[in-house]
N, C-alpha and C positions, 0 to 999 in steps of 0.2 A: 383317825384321831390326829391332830393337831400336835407337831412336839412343841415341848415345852421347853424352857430356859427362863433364870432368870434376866439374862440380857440379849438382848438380837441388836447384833450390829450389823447396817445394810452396806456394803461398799468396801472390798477387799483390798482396794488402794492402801498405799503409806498411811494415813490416819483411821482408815481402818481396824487396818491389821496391826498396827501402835495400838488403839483401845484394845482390843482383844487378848495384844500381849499386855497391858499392864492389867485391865477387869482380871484376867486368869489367875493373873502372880497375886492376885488380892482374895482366891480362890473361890471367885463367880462361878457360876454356868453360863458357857457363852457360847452362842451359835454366830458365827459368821457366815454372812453369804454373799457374794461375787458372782453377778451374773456372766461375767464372761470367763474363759478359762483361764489357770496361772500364765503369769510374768507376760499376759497381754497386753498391747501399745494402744488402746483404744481412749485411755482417760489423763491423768495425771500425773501416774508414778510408775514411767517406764523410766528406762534406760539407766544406766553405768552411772551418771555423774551429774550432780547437781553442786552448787554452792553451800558448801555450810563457813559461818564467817561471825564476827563478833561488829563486824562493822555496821553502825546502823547511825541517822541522824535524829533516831527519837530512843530516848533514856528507858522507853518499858522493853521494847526489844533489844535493847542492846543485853539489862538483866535477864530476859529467857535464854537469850542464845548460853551463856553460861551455863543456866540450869539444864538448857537441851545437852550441850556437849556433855557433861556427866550423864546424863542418861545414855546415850549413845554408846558410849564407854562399857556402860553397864549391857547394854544387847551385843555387843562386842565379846564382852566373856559370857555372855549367856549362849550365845549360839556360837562362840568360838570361831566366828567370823571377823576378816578384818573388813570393816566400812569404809571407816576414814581413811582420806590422803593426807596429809597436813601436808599442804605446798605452802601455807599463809595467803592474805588476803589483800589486793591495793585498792585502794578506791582514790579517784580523782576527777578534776574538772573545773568548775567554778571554784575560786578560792571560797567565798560561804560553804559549800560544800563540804569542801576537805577540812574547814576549819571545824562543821559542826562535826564529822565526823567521829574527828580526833577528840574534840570536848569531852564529846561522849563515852570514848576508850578510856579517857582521861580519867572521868567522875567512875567510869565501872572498876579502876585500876586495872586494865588491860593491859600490859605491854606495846607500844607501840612506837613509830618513827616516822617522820616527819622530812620526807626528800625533796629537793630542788628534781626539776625534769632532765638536765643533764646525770645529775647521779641516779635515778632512777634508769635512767638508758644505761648509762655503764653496767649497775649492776643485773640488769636484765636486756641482753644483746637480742635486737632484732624486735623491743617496741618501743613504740614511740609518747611521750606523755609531755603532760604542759603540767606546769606544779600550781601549788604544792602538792604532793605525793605521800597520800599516808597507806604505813603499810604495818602490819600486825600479822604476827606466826600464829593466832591460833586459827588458820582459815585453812582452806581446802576446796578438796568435794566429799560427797558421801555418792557410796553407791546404792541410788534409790530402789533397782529391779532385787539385788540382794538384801536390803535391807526390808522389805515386803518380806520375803522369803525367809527371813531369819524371824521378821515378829510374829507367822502365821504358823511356823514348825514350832516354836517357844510356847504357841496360845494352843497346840495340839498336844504339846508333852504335858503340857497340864489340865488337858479333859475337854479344852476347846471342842467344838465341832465346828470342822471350816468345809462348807459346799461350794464350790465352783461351779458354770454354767447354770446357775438359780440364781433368778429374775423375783424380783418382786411387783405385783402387777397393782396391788394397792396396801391399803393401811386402816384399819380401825381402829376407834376405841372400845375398849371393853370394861367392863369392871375389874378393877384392879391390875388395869393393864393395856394391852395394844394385840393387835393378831393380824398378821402379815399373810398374807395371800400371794402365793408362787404362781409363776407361771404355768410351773407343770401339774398344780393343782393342787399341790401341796399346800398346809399352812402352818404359821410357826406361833407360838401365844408364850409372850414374855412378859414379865412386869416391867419393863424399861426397854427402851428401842432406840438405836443411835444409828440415825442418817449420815453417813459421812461419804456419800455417794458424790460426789465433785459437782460436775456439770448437771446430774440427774437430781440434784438436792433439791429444790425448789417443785419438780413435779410430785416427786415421793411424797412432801410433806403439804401441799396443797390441802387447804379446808382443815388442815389441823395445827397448824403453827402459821402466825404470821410474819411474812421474813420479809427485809429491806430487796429493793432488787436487786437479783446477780444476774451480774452479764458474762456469757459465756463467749469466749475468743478462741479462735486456731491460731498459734505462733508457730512461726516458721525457727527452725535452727539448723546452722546447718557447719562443716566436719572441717577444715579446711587442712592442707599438709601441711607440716613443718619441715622448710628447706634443709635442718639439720637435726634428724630422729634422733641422734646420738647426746644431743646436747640438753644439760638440765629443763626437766619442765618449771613452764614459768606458774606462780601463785593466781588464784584466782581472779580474775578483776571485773569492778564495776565504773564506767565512766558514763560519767553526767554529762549527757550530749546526745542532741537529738530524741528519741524513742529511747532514750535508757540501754547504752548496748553492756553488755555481761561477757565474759569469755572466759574459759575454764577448759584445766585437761580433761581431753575426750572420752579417756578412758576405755574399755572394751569397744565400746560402740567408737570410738578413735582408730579403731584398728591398731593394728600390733606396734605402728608407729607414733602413737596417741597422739592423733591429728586433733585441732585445737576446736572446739564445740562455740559456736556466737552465738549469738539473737539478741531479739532487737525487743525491752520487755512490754512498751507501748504501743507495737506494729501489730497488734492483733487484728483480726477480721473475725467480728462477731457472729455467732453461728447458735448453735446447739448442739447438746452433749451427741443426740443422735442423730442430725445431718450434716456432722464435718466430714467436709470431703477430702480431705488430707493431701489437697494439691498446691504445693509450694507457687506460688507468686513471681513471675517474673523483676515486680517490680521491687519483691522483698530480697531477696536474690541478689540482684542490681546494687541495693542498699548496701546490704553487708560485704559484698566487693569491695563498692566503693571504702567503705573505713577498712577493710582492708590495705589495700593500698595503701591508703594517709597515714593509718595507727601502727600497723602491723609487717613493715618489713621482712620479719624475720618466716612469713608464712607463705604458700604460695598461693596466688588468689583468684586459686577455680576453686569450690568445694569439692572434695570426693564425696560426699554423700552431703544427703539431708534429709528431715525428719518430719513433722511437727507434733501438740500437743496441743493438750486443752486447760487452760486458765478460765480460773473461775473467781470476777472480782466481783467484791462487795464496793458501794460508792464510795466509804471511807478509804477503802484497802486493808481496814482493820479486817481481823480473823472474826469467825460467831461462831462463837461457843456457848449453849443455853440450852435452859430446860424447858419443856412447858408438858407440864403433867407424864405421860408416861415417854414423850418424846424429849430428847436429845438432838438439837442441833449442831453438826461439827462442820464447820466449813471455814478451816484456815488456810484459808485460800489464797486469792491476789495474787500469783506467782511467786512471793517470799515464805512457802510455808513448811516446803521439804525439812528444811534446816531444823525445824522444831517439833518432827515425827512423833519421838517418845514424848516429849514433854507433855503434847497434843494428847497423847494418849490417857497421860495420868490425870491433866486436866479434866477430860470425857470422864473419865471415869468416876471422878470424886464427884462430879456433877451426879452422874447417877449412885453413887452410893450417900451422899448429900456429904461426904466429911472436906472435900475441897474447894476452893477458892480458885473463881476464874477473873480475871483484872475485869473492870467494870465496862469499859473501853471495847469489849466481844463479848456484853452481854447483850441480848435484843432489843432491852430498851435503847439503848445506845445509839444501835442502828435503827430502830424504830421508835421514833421520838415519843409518839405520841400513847404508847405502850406501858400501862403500868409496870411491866418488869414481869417475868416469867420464869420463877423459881423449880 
């Protein structure tokens, strides 16, 4: 027999297991399932450290990041975990750039300042910037492999059922519902079903949702030392240059010395979820030396390790979030979506209980123009 629940979420990743934990605290029946085993590196929400930041040049995410960081806060004393770093956040490059930035912190009432590139060198030894320089304390990282781990124990204390190593091999519809078909033969029959499988989202949901294209990329990133471990770590930052480069404390995966995490957010080499071959690029490599050198003083510029991951962008780079009958699409994606885990979550959620509000902008019509809209 087939178990049952009222919700099945596919995809034990960060937005996942965020639904899972807000559907439970809303007190669903929720089955999650992950076909590969826990705090795996195969998709989207491995490792220590990602960017969470308030900085943004468009006014609707600059308001989520807000609403995320309260949430955040809030799986923080739920699972008595600390996430956050608060190092704060800089973003720089073109002046347009840093001026839309700051607009935008401006109209959010964000705290924020405004440095020439000398003073931003003084106050952070060993980088190097062109101004203007804005920079705001409510940034960081979060740590994404624990913050999985914190929404999937939080969605188990409350009745959750979380399977690992279960695969979903297809999808129907049913009356009054959807029924999910496992690999190992099993199958699950819920009134509501949420894809939130990354790179796998577009096969899962094939002949039952019609979704805009996403292209799936391998990004390379990679660890580099810090000539002096002892000395304060620097805030997060994003400069507009070239491929979009990012750089942030490494955090566990940094090793003990929190050796400093790049990449390059543009430089992807498109793939699929299930033929990325997780072989770093010479020439990407190369890349990130190079700014090295020119940006980064203060590090030294071999990497000790490197990584990669799978980004999964929609053509706007907007997130899609949408319903269409007993399906749920969640794919806030693009590589800016870590940052808005929980938020993601309660949005998914209210989607499938109908009492929430998703911005218009990652509904389907949106991305699919020609689409009445799928409620």
């Amino acid at each position: 027999m087939a178990t049952r629940a009222e919700l099945l979420v596919i995809g034990g990743g960060l937005m996942g297991a965020a639904t899972a934990w807000a559907a439970s605290r809303r007190g669903l029946s929720v089955v999650l399932l992950e076909q590969f085993g826990p705090g795996h590196a195969l998709g989207s929400s491995h490792g220590s450290s990602r960017i969470v930041r308030r900085g943004y040049e468009d006014a609707l995410y600059t308001e989520l990041t807000g609403r995320s960081f309260e949430l955040w806060r809030e799986l923080e004393l739920d699972s008595g975990t600390s996430l956050l770093r608060m190092l704060g956040s800089v973003d720089f490059g073109t002046r347009p750039y840093a001026a839309s930035v700051a607009a935008r912190l401006a109209a959010a009432g964000v705290k924020h300042e405004i440095l020439g590139a000398d003073e931003a060198e003084r106050r952070w030894p060993g980088m190097r910037f062109q101004g203007p320089v804005v920079h705001h304390a409510q940034g960081g990282t979060i740590d994404a492999a624990s913050a999985v781990a914190a929404f999937t124990d939080g969605s188990v204390r409350r009745g959750a059922v979380v399977r690992h190593g279960t695969a979903v091999t297809s999808l129907e519809r049913t009356e009054g519902g959807a029924l999910a078909h496992l690999a190992d033969g099993d199958t699950v029959l819920a009134r509501h079903v949420v894809v939130a499988a990354g790179g796998w989202t577009a096969e899962l949901l094939a002949g039952h949702v019609e979704l805009p294209p996403l292209t799936v990329t391998q990004q390379d990133t990679f660890h580099f030392p810090r000539w002096d471990p002892a000395s304060p770590a620097w805030p997060s930052v994003l400069h507009e240059q070239g491929a979009g480069i990012y750089h942030l404390a490494g955090g566990r995966d940094g090793g003990p010395a929190d050796d400093r995490k790049i990449g390059e957010h543009y430089s992807g080499r498109k793939t699929t979820a299930a033929n990325r071959d997780g072989v770093i690029t010479p020439e990407s490599r190369a890349r990130v030396v190079d700014y090295v050198e020119r940006w980064l003083p203060g590090l030294r510029a071999t990497p000790r390790t490197e990584t990669s991951c799978l980004f999964t962008f929609t053509p706007s780079e907007d997130f899609l979030l949408d319903r269409a009958g007993p399906f749920v699409v969640c794919s806030p994606c693009s590589g800016h979506g870590a940052k808005f885990a929980p938020l993601i979550g309660e949005l998914t959620t209210g989607l499938v209980t109908g009492d929430g509000a998703v911005p218009e902008r990652f509904r389907l019509a949106a991305h699919v123009p020609r689409m009445p809209g799928a409620r």
